[in-house]
C-alpha positions in Angstrom: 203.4 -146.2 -5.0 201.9 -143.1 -3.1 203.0 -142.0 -0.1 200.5 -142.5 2.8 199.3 -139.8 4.3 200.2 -138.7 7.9 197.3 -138.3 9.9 196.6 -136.2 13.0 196.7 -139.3 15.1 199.4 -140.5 17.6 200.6 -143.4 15.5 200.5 -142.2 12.3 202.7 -138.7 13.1 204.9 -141.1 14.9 205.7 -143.0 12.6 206.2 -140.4 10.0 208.1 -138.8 12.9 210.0 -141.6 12.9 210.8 -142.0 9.2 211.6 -138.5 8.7 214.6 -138.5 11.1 215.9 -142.0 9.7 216.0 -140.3 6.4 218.0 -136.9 7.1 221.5 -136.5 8.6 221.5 -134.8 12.2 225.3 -133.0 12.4 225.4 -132.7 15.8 223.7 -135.0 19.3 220.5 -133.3 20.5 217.1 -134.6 22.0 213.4 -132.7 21.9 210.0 -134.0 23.1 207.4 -133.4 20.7 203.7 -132.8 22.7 200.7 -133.2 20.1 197.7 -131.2 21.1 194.1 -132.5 20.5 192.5 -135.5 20.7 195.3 -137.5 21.2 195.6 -136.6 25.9 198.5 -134.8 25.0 200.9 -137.4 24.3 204.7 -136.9 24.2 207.2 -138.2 21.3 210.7 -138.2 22.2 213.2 -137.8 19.9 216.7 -138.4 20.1 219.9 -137.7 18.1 222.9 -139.6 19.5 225.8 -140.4 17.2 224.0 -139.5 14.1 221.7 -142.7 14.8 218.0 -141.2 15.8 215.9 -142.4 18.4 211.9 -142.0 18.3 210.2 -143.6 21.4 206.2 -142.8 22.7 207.4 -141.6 26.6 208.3 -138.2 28.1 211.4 -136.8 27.9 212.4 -134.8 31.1 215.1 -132.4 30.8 215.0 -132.3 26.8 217.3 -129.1 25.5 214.4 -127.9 24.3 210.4 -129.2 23.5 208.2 -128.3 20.6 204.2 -128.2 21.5 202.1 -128.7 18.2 198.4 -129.0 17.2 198.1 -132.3 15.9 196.2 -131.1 13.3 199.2 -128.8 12.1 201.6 -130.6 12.5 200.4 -133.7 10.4 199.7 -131.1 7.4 204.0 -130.1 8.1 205.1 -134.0 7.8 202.6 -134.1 4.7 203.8 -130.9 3.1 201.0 -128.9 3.3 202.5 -126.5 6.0 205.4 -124.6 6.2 207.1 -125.1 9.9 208.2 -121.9 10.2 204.7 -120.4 9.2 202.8 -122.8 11.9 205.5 -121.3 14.7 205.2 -117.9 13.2 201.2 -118.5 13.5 201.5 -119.8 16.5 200.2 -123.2 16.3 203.2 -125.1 17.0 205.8 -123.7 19.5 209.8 -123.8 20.7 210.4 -123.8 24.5 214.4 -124.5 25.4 217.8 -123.9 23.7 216.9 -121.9 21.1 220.1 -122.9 18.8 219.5 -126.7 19.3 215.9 -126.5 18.0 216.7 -124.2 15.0 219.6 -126.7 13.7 216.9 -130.1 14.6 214.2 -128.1 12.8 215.9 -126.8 9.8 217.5 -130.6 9.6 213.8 -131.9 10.1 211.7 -129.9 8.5 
């Protein structure tokens, strides 16, 4: 069976979103919101790590260690494997605002 392909829609990179972090092993607590640019009103994903058990939940995430802002278009083609994370920060297309340290252990974990 093939894997479905993310799209750059709200539900689909959720759910991806959400079956990514159920599949990896986070060593340490940490929480991010994740804002998709485009045609999607800017909606937030928050993600948390507590325990090892993730959390994934369509709302805002005030005070999150640190946020990651993405074109929805980029980072579907990141959850599909088209696009390297790192490249898409380096190229500015998705970016890291907060605890530097925190977001380079949840993206290496993630992505």
């Amino acid at each position: 069976m093939q894997k479905k392909k993310v799209e750059p829609k709200f539900g689909s990179i959720f759910r991806a979103v959400e079956e990514k972090v159920s599949k990896v092993s986070f060593l340490q607590d940490t929480a991010t919101q994740i804002t998709l640019n485009g045609n999607l009103d800017n909606l937030p994903l928050y993600v948390k790590i507590e325990d090892g058990i993730p959390e994934v939940a369509p709302y805002e995430y005030i005070n999150a260690p640190f946020y990651i802002d993405a074109d929805a278009e980029t980072f579907a083609a990141v959850l599909n494997g088209e696009k390297d994370f790192v490249v898409a920060v380096v190229q500015g297309s998705i970016t890291i605002n907060g605890d530097a340290a925190q977001a380079v252990v949840f993206c290496s974990t993630l992505f």
